[in-house]
N, C-alpha and C positions, 0 to 999 in steps of 0.2 A: 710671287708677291714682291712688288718691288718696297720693299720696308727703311734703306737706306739712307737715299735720297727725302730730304726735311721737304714737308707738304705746308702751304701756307694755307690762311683760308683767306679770303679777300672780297670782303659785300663791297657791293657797286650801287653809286647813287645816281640815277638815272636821274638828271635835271631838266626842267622846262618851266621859264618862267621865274624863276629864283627857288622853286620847290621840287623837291623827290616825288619822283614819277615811275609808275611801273606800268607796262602795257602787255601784249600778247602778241608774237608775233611782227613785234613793233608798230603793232596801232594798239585801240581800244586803251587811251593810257588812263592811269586813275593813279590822285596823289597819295602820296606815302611818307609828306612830313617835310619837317624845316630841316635843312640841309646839316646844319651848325649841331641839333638835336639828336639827331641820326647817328653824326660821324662820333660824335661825345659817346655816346649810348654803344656804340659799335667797339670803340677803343678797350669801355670797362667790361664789354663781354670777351675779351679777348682775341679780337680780329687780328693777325698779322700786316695784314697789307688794306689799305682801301683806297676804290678806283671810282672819280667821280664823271659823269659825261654830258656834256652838253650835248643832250639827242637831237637839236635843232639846229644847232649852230651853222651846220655845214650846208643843208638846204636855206636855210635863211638868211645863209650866205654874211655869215656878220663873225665877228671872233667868241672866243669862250667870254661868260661872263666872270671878268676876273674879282670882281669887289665879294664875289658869294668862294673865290677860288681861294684867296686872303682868308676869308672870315673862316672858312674850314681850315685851311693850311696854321692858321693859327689855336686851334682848338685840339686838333691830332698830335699825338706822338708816337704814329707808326708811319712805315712810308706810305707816300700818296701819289696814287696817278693820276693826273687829267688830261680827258680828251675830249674831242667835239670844235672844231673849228679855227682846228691849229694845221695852217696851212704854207706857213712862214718858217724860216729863223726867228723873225721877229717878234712871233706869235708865240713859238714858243718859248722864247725870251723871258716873256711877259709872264706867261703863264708861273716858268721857274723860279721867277723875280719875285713873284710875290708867295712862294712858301711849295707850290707841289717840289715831289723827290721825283717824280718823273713827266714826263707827257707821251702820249698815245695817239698816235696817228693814223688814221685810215684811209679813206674817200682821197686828201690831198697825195698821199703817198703811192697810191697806185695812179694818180692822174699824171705824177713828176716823181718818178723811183730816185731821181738823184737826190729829192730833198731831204729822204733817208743817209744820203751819205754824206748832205749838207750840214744836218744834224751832227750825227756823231761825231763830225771834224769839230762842230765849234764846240758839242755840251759833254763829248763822250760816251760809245753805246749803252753803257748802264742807266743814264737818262733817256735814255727813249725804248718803247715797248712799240712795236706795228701790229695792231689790231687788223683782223680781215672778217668782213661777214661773208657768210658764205648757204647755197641753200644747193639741196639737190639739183643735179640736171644728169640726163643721162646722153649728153649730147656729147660729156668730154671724160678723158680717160679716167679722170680720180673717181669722176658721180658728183663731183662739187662744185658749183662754179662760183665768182667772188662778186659780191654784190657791194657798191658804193652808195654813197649818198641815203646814209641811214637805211640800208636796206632796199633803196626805193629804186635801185639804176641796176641790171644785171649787165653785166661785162662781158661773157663771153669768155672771160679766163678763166682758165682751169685753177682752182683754188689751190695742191698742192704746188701747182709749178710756180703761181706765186710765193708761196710761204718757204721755196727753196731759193727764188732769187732775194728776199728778204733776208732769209739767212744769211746768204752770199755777200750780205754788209755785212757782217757781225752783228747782227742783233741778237741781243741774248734772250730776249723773249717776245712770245709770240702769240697774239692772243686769239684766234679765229673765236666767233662767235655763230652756233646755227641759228639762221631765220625761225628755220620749225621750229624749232624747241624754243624760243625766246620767249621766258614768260608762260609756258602749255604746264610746266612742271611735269612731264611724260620723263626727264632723266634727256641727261645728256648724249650729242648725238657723238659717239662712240669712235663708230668709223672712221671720221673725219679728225677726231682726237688721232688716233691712231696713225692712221696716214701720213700726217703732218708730222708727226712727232719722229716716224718710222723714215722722214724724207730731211730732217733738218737737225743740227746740234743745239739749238736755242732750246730755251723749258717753255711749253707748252701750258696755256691757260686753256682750261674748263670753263665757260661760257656758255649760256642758255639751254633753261631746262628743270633743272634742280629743283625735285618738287619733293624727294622724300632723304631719309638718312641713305640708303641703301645706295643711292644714287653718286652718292661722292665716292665710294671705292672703288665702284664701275670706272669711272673717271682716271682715278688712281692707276688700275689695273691697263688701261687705255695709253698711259701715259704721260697724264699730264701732272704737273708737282704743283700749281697752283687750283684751288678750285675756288672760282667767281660765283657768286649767285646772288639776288634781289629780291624776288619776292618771298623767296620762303622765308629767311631774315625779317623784312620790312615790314609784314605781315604779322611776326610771330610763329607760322608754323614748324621751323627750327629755331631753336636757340645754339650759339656759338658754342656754349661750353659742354654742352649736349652734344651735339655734332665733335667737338674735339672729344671728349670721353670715350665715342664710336669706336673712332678712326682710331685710337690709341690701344682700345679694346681686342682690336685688328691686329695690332701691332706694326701699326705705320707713326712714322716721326715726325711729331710736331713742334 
């Protein structure tokens, strides 16, 4: 049991349109509230960390909405990530300008891997998080391969050997997110926790899935030190202080 190492917990407010949005699999989405609401609500349940994303941005080819990026960066007092159609310096600039602690890149950073090392020169690696989605295949060595463009573009890349050259900037964390699980609440996809973790020195984010208590120490156990989740949160079917009481229960550190 790894009990050492501080576990955060981190809900994510899936954005489209100026509102919290949760889906299945990355479609079927259905709203989940004022953004500004959420993040408030989430601070006084004791969230550590919270990660917000503009799930459209990057197909709709336009930048994160920053005026809803402000209005939450201004309400929170834990750190904050944002990602979704930060494809720039610039962009992420903007983003950091107006209040996130971090930004999170995907889709652009596997299209242009130098923008990862473009980043850290200007903002420094603890500002920047690279996200990878990723869904089974059985065509490449891990069983994982890396999907862009909110899920919707399969690439052909083997998901760990990206998440090694991602290391290979110094990034310190690393967020893969599974297709299948996104949203199913079936419990997070394990392996792929594992592999990645087992392949890179960055901390490892838990990302799609999380449908019961049980499900976060799997994760734990897997390897990762942050665990992300949405719907059970936004929902109500977990509560934060509930879920932290678990994990402590456990005797894991939070």
């Amino acid at each position: 049991m790894n009990t050492n190492q501080k576990i955060n917990i981190m809900p994510c407010l899936d954005m489209q349109n100026g509102r919290v949005v949760k889906g299945v699999h990355f479609v079927d989405i259905k709203d989940a509230g004022d953004p500004v609401r959420c993040a408030i609500a989430y601070c006084e349940a004791g969230a550590d960390e919270l990660a917000m994303l503009d799930i459209t941005a990057t197909v709709e080819n336009r930048p994160t909405m920053l005026d809803v990026v402000k209005r939450v960066a201004d309400a929170v007092s834990i750190p904050f990530t944002v990602g979704g159609g930060i494809n720039s310096v610039q962009a992420a600039e903007a983003v950091l300008r107006c209040g996130a602690d971090k930004i999170s890149t995907s889709s652009a950073a596997f299209r242009k891997p130098e923008l990862i090392q473009e980043m850290t020169k200007e903002f420094g690696p603890d500002k920047i998080t690279v996200a990878i989605d990723v869904d089974k295949s059985n065509k490449l060595p891990s069983g994982y391969e890396v999907y862009i463009d909110g899920g919707r573009t399969a690439t052909g890349t083997d998901a760990v050997e990206w998440a090694k050259r991602i290391d290979g900037f110094g990034i310190p964390v690393i967020l893969p997110t599974s297709k299948a699980g996104d949203g199913a609440r079936t419990g997070y996809d394990l392996p792929v926790i594992k592999a990645i973790k087992n392949a890179v020195k960055a901390e490892v984010v838990a990302s799609g899935g999380a449908g019961k208590l049980e499900h976060f120490p799997e994760a734990i156990e897997a390897g990762a030190t942050v665990l992300l989740a949405a719907s059970v949160f936004h929902f109500g079917t977990i509560k934060i202080p509930e879920l932290k009481a678990y994990l402590t229960s456990l005797g894991y550190k939070l």
